[in-house]
C-alpha positions as CSV (number, residue, x, y, z in Angstrom):
1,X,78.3,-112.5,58.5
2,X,80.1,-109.5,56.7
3,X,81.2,-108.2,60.6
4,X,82.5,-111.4,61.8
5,X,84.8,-111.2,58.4
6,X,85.7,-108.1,59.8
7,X,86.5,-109.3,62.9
8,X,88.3,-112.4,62.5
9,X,90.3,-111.3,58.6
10,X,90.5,-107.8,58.8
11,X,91.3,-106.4,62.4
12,X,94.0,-109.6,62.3
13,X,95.6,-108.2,59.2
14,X,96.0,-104.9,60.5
15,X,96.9,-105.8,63.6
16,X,99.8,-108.1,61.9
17,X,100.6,-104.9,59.7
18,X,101.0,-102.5,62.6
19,X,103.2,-104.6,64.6
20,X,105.4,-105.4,61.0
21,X,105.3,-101.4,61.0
22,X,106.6,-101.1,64.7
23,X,109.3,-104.1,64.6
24,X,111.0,-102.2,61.9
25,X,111.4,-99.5,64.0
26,X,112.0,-101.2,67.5
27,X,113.6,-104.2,66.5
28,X,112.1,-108.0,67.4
29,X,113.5,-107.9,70.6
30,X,111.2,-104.4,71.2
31,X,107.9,-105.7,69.3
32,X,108.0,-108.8,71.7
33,X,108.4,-106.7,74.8
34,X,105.3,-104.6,72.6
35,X,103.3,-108.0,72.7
36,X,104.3,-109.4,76.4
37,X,104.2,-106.3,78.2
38,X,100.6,-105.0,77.5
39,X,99.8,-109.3,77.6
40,X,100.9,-109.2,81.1
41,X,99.8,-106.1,82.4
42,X,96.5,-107.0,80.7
43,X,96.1,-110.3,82.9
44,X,96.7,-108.7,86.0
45,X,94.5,-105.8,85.6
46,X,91.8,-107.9,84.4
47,X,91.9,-110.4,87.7
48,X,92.4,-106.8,89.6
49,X,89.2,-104.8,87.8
50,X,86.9,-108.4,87.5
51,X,87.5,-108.7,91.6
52,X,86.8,-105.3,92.5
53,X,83.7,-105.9,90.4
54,X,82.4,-109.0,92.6
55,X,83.5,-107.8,95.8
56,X,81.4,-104.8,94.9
57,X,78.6,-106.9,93.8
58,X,78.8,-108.9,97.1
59,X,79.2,-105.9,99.2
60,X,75.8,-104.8,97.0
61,X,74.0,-107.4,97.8
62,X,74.9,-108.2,101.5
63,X,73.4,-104.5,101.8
64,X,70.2,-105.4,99.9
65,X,70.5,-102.7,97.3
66,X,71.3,-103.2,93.2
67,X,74.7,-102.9,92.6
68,X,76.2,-100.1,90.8
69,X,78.1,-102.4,88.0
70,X,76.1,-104.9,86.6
71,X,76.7,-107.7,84.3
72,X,77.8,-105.1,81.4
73,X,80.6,-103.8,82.8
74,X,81.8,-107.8,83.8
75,X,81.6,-108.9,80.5
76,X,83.7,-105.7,79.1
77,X,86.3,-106.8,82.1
78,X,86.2,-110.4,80.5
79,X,86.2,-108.7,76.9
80,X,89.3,-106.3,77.5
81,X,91.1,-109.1,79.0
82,X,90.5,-111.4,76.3
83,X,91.2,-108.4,73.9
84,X,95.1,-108.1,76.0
85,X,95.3,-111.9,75.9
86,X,95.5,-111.8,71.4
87,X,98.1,-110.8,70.3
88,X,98.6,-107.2,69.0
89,X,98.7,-103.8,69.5
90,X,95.6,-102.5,68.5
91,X,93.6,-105.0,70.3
92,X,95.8,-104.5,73.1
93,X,94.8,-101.0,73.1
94,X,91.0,-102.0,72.8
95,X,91.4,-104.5,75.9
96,X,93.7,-102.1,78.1
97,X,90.6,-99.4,77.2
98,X,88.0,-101.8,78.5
99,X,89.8,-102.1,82.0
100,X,90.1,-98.6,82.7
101,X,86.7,-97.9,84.9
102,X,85.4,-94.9,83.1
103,X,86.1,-95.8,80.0
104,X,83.7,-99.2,80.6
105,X,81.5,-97.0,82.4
106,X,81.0,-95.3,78.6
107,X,81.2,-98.3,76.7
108,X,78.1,-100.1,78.9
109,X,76.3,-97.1,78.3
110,X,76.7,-97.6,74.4
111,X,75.8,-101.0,75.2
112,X,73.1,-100.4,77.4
113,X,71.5,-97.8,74.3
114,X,72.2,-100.6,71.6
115,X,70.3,-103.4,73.5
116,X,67.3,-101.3,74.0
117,X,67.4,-100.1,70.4
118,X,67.2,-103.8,69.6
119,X,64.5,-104.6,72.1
120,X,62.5,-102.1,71.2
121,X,62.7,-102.9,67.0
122,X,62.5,-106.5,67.6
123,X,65.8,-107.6,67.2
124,X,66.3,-109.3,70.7
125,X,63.2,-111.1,71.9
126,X,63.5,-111.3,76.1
127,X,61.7,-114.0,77.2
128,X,61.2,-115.6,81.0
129,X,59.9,-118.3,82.8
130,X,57.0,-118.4,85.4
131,X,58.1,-120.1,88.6
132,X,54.6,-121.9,89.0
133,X,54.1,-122.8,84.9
134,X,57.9,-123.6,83.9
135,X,56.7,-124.6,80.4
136,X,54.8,-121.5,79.4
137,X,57.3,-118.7,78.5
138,X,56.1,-115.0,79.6
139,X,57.4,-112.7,76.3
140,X,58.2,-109.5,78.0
141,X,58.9,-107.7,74.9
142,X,57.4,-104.4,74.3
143,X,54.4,-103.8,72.0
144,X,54.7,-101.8,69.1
């Protein structure tokens, strides 16, 4: 609960107080350019980095191997372009991060290490299906 305070009251705030900081200093003319600009350029490298991402999915799987990016690194593409989407500068500078290929490549990694430390303490229970017994769940988690 205390982290989505965080995120929804307190990165806001400062985000508001940064850009208050900058338009005294560049004028409302140059904060709004601050907001649009990054906005823009943030929507059209997030369509450009979530296609090259499928194509090279498709181009993965047309060739019967694993691809390379996996659903991580999409959801960081959605995430940074959501990030560029709200308004201000430092999540603009979170988002814009999140679109630049080796910088995902790091932060799936740190994702990839968080959700096995929470598989492996119990935290996130995985759970499938059986294709022949679609009522009795298989629990795949590992055993202490």
């Amino acid at each position: 609960m205390a982290r989505l305070f965080l995120l929804f009251t307190v990165v806001p705030l400062l985000d508001l107080w940064v850009l208050l900081r900058i338009s005294a200093v560049v004028g409302p003319w140059g904060t709004l350019a601050l907001i649009l600009g990054p906005s823009l350029l943030g929507a059209w490298l997030a369509r450009r980095e979530g296609l090259r991402v499928l194509r090279a999915w498709q181009r993965a799987v047309a060739e019967g191997r694993m691809p390379e990016e996996g659903l991580i690194s999409a959801g960081l593409v959605l995430a940074g372009g959501v990030l560029l989407i709200t308004p201000g500068v430092l999540t603009d500078a979170a988002g814009l991060a999140l679109l630049v290929p080796p910088i995902r490549r790091l932060a799936a990694t740190g994702v990839r290490w968080w959700i096995r430390r929470k598989i492996s303490d119990g935290t996130i229970h995985v759970v499938t299906r059986r294709g022949d017994e679609p009522d009795e769940p298989i629990d795949v988690t590992p055993r202490r």
